[in-house]
C-alpha positions in Angstrom: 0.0 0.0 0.0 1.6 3.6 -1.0 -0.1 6.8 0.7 0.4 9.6 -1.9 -0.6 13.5 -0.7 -1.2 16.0 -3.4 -3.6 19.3 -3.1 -5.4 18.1 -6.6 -6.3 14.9 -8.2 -7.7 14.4 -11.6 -9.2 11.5 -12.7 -9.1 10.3 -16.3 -6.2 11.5 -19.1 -8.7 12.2 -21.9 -9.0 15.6 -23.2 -10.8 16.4 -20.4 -8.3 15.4 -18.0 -5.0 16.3 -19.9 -6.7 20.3 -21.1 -6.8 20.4 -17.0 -3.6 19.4 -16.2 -1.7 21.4 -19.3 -4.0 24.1 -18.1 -3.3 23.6 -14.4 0.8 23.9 -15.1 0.4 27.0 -17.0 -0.2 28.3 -13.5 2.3 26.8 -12.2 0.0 24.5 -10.0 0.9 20.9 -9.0 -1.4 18.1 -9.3 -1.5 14.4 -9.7 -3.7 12.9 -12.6 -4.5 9.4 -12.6 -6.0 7.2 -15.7 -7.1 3.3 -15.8 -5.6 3.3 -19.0 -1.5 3.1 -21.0 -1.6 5.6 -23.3 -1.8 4.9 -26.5 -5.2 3.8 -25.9 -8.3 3.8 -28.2 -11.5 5.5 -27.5 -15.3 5.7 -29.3 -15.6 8.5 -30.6 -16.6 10.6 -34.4 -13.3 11.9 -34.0 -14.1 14.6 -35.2 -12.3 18.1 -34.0 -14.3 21.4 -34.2 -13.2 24.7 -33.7 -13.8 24.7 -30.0 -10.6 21.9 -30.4 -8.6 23.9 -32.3 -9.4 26.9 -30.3 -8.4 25.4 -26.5 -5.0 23.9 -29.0 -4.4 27.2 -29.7 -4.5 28.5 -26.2 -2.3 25.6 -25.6 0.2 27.1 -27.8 -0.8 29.4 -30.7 2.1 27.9 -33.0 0.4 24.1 -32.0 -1.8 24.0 -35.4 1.0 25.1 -37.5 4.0 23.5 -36.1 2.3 20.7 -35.0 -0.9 19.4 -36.3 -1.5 21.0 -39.3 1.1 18.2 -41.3 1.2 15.4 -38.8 0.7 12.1 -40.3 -2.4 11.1 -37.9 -4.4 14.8 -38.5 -6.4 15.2 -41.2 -7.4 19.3 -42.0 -11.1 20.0 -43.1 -11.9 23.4 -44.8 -15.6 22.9 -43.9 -18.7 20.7 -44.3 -20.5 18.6 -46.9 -24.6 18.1 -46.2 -25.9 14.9 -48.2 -29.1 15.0 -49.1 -31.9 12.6 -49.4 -32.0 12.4 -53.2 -28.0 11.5 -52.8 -27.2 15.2 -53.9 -24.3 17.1 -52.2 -23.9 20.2 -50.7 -20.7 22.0 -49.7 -20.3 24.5 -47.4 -16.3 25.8 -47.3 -14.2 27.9 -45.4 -11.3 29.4 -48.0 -8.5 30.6 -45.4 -6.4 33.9 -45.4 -3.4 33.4 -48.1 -0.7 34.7 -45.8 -2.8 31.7 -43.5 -2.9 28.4 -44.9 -3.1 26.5 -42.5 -5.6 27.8 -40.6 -8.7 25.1 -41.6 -12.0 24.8 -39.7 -11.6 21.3 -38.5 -9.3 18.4 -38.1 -10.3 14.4 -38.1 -7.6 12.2 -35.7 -8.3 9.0 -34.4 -8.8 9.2 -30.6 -6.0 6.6 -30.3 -3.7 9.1 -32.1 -5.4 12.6 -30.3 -5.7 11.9 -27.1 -1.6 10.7 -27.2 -1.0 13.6 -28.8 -2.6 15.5 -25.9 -1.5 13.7 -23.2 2.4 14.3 -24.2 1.3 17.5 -23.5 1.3 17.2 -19.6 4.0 19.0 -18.1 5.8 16.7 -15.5 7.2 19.8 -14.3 4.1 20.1 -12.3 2.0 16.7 -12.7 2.6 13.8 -11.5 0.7 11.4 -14.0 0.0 7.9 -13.2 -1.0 5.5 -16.2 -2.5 2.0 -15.8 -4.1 3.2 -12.2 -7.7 2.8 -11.5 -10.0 4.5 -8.9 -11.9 2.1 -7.4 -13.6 4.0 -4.4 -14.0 7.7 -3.0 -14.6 8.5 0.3 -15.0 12.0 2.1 -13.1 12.8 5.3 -13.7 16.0 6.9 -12.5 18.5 4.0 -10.4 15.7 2.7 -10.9 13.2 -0.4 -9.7 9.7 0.3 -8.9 8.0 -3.1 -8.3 4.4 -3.4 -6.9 3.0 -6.3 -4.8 -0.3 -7.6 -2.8 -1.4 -10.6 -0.3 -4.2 -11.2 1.6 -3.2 -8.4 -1.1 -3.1 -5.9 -3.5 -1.0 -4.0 -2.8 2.9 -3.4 -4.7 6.1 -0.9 -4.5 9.4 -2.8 -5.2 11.7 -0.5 -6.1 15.3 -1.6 -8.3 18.4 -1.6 -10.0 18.7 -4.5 -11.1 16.0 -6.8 -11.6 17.1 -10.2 -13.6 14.0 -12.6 -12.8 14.2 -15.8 -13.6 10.2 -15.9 -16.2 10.5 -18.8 -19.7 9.3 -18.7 -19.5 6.5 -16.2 -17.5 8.4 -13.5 -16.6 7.1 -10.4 -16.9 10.9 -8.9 -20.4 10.9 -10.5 -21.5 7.6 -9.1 -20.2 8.7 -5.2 -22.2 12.1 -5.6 -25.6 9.7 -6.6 -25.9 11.5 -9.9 -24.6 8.4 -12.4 -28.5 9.1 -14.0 -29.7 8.9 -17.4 -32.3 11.4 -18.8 -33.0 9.8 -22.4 -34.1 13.3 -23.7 -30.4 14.5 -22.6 -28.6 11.2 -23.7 -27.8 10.2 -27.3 -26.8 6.9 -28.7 -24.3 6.3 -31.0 -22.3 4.0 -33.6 -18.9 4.1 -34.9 -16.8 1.9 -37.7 -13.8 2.6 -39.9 -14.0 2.2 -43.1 -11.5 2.4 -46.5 -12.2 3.4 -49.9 -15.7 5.4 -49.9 -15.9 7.0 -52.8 -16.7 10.5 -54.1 -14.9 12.0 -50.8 -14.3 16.1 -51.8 -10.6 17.2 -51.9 -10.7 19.4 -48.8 -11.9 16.3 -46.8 -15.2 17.7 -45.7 -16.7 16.6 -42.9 -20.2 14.9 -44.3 -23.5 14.8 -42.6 -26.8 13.2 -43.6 -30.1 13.6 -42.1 -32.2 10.6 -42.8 -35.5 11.8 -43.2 -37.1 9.4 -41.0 -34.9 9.6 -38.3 -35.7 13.1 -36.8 -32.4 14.5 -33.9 -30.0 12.1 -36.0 -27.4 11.8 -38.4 -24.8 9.8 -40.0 -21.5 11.2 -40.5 -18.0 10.7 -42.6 -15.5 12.2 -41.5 -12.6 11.7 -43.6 -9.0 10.4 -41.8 -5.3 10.3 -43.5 -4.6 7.2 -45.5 -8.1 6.6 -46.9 -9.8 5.9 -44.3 -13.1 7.4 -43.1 -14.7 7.3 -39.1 -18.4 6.6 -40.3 -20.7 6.8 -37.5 -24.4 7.1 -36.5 -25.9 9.2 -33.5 -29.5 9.6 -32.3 -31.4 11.1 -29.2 -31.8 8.1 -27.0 -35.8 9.1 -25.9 -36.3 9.0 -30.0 -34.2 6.3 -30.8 -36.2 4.2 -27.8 -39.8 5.7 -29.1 -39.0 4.1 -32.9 -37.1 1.2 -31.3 -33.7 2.0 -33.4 -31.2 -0.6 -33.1 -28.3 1.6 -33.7 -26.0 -1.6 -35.6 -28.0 -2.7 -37.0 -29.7 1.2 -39.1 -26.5 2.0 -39.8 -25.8 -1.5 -41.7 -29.3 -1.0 -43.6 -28.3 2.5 -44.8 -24.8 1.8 -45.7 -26.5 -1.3 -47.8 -29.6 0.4 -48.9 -30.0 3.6 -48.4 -29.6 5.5 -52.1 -28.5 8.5 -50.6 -25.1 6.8 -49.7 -25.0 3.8 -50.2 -23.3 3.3 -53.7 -20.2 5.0 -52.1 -19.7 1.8 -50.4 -20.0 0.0 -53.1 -16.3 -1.1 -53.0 -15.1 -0.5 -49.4 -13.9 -2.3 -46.8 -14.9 -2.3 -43.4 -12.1 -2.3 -40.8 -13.7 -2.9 -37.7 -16.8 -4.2 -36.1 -19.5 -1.4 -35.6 -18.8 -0.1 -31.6 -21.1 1.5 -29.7 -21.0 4.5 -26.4 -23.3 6.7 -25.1 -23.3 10.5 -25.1 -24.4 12.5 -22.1 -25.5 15.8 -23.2 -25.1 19.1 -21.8 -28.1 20.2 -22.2 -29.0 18.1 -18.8 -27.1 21.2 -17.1 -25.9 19.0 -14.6 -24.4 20.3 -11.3 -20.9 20.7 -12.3 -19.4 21.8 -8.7 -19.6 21.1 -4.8 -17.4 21.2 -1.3 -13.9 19.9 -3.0 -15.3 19.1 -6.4 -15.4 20.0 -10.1 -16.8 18.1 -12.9 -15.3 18.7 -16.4 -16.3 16.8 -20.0 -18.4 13.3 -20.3 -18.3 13.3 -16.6 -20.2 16.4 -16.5 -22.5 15.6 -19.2 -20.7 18.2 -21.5 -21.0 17.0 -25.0 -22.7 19.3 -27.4 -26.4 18.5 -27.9 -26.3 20.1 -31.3 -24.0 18.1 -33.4 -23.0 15.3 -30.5 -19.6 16.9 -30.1 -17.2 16.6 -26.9 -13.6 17.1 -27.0 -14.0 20.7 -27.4 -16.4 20.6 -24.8 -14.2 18.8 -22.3 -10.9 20.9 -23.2 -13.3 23.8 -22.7 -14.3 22.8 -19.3 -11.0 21.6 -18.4 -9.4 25.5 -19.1 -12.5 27.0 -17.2 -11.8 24.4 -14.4 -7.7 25.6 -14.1 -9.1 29.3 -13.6 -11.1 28.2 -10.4 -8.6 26.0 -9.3 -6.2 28.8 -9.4 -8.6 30.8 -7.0 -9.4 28.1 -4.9 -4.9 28.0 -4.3 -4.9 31.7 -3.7 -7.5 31.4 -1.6 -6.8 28.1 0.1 -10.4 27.4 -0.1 -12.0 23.9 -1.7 -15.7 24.8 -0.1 -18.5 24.7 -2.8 -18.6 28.4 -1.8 -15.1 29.1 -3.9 -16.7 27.5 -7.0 -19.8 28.8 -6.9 -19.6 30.5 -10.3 -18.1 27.3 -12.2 -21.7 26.6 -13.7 -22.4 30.0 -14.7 -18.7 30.3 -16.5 -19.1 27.0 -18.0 -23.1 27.3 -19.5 -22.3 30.7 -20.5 -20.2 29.5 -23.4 -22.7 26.8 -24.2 -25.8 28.2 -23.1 -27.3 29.2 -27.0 -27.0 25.8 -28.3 -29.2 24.1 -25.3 -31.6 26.7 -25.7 -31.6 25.7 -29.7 -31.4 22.0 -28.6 -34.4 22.0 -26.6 -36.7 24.1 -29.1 -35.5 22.1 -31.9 -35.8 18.6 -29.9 -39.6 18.4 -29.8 -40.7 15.7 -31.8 -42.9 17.2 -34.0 -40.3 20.8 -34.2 -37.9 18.2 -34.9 -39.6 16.2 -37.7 -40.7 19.9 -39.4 -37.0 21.3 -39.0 -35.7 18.1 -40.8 -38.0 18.4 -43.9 -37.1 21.9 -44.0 -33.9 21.6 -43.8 -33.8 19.0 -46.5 -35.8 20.4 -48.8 -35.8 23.8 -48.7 -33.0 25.4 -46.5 -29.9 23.6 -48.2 -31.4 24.5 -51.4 -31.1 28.0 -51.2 -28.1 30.2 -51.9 -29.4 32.7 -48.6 -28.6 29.4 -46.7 -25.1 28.4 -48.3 -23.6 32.3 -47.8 -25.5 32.5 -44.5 -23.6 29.2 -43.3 -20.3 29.7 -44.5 -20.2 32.9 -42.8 -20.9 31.4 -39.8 -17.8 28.7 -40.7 -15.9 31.5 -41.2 -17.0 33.1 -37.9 -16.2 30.0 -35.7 -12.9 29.9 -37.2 -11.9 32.8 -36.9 -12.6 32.6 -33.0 -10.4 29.5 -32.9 -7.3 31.1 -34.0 -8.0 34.6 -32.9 -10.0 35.3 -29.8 -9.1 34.1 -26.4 -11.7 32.8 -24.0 -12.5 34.7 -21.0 -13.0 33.3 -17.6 -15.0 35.1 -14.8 -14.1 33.7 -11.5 -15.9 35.9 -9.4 
């Protein structure tokens, strides 16, 4: 048994975890963050990286993109977004960059295997002490302390700290000792992933493709293309719909790939890679509780994944660079009480607080079912739509490479 005493402990390395702890030794603070897991390790996901990524890289370091990512053999660049409608017609919807700024494209595609390394190598041992292959199997509260016990290979381990940060995705081990491991199906989606090679017809700038099926209202199937020819194809519903039409989410996605004549004669002649894998994706427009007496909640953990387009690593690095702010108070202050993060939720909704309110008008079944005819047959048709949207491309990268994020702790 080792005893270990740190003022901070996160738990999970994901980009959650890892935004926290680069974050956190940009202060200068120490910390210990623990994960289950030897990195490389694979994860579920669309893998795809929005501008809310590329943003939090960039406040990582503002040369990251270029240096960095921007050539690196596991990153593929998007310039923008490709809608596939019904009748199997395309729409694109690009971002063309500044000349003097090449590089600077709306969205990346990396495999979680290869992102979450990348990320991970960015935790400064300087000021973190990061244990790999370590898993949390209890939590207990004493006084204004947080008593973590933990084993790997070499045995069993007490973390002792004062501030517990779970960044431990949807099935938490913080979440589950607070009682609030719940799912609300009209703030969970489901959702299927497989790689594939050789799909045809993929557009130059790798796009990032969507289709709305049109009897599948708060869905979509994606392709997001990745280096080498590959592709992350993937399809994610609201769980209280996908329950109310009893979806079997395998098993849709194999009958449109086959079937459906919107798509599937791009798959004519490729190859499937892997099985089709499944996770869950806790939304943020639950607006969970994210903070408490000598707690923070960042990412999955904190039901943080974008309940507009099913996103979360932006989400989580977001939350994980808001966290390092209050943590920085609650040093200064030497003050863990709820009391000292009392303004967590507000800093963290603030930035997200527009798309839930869009989410929740939008997710009403029959709103929902309207939108998606509209959208399909009238919107994407229009040239209002196409300038409107790739203004707002344009917008949202712009903000990734140019405007910092401002935290209020107070």
């Amino acid at each position: 048994m080792t005893y270990i005493q740190t003022s901070i402990c996160i738990i999970g390395a994901g980009p959650a975890g890892a935004s926290t702890s680069i974050f956190l030794a940009k202060k200068g603070i120490a910390h210990t963050i623990v994960d289950a897991a030897e990195f490389p390790r694979d994860k579920i996901c669309g893998d795809g990286l929005d501008y809310k990524t590329i943003r939090m890289l960039n406040h990582i370091d503002p040369n990251i993109i270029e240096k960095e990512i921007f050539n690196h053999p596991d990153f593929t660049a998007s310039w923008g977004l490709r809608s596939i409608m019904p009748n199997g017609k395309l729409k694109d919807f690009m971002h063309q960059p500044d000349a003097d700024k090449p590089h600077q494209c709306s969205y990346f595609v990396s495999k979680r295997i290869h992102f979450d390394h990348f990320l991970v190598q960015k935790i400064n041992p300087e000021f973190a002490q990061f244990m790999r292959g370590i898993k949390i199997v209890n939590i207990a509260r004493d006084g204004k302390k947080w008593l973590l016990s933990a084993v790997n290979k070499e045995g069993e381990h007490t973390i002792c700290c004062d501030l517990v940060i779970g960044a431990d995705g949807d099935h938490s081990i913080l979440l589950r000792h607070l009682g609030e491991r719940k799912i609300d199906r009209s703030h969970y989606a489901g959702a299927v992933r497989q790689y594939w090679q050789g799909i045809t017809d993929m557009h130059e700038k790798n796009l990032l493709e969507i289709y709305f099926p049109k009897n599948l209202p708060m869905s979509y199937l994606w392709v997001f293309p990745l280096p080498n020819g590959e592709a992350n194809v993937g399809l994610g519903m609201i769980s209280k719909y996908a329950a109310k039409q009893g979806i079997n989410f395998r098993t849709q996605m194999q009958k449109m790939i086959e079937n459906d004549t919107a798509i599937a004669h791009r798959f004519k002649n490729a190859k499937p890679l892997t099985p089709i894998e499944g996770w869950g994706l806790p939304l943020a427009s639950l607006r969970r509780n994210l903070a408490g007496d000598g707690y923070l909640l960042t990412g999955d953990a904190g039901s943080m994944i974008s309940p507009s387009s099913g996103e979360g690593i932006g989400n989580a690095m977001i939350t994980g660079y808001i966290a390092a702010h209050f943590v920085e108070k609650a040093i200064a202050k030497n003050d863990f009480s709820a009391q000292t993060f009392a303004n967590y939720n507000r800093e963290v909704f603030r930035i997200f607080n527009d798309e839930i309110k869009a989410h929740n008008f939008f997710s009403q079944y029959k709103i929902a079912e309207i939108s998606m005819w509209l959208l399909n047959n009238v919107w994407l048709n229009t040239s209002l739509f196409k300038h409107f949207y790739e203004n707002k491309i344009s917008a949202w990268t712009n903000t990734a490479y140019n405007k910092t994020l401002k935290v209020t702790v107070d």
